[in-house]
N, C-alpha and C positions, 0 to 999 in steps of 0.2 A: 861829822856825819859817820854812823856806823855801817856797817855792810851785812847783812847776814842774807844764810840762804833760804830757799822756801825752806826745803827739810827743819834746820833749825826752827824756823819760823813756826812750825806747824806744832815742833817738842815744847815753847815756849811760849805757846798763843797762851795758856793760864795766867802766867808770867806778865804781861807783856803791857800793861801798865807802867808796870815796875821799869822793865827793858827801857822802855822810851822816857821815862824821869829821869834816868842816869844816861841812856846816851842820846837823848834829843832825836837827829832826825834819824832815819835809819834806808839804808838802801837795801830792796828786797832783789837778789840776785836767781837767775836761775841757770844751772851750769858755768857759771861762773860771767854769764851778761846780763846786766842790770834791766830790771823789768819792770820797777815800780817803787814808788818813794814813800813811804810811813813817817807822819808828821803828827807828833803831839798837839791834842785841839788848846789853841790859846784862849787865854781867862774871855771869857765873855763881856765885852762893852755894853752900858746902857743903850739898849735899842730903842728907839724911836716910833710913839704909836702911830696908828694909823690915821686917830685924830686928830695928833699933833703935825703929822705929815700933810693930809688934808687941809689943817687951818693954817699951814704956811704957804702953801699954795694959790698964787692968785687967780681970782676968777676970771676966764676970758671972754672978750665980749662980745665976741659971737658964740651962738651957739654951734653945738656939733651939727643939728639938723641942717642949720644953713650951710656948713662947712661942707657937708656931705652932698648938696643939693647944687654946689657952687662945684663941687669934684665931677659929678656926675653933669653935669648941662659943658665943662670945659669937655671931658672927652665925647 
């Protein structure tokens, strides 16, 4: 992990791409106490639709309206 300061930070925001390929994570300091951490974004995983999320999902077999009806008559 590299250390740098905001100042630096701020000369090398153009950069800074670049910065985090060669030194990976990076600690942003500020007078010399550590204030924040800068992490290169990792490759993207296939994400999971929302249809395929839904159709794994099993149906329950009550519904919400009784659930709620069953919530409400208990308190």
């Amino acid at each position: 992990m590299g250390e740098i300061s905001i100042r630096e930070l701020r000369d090398m925001l153009a950069q800074m791409e670049d910065v985090l390929a060669r030194r990976g994570e990076l600690l942003i300091t500020r007078r010399g106490k550590p204030v924040a951490r800068l992490l290169p974004v990792e490759e993207e995983t296939s994400r999971i639709s929302h249809a395929d999320l839904r159709a794994r999902m099993s149906c329950p077999s009550v519904s919400s309206a009784d659930l709620l009806r069953k919530d409400r008559d208990f308190r």
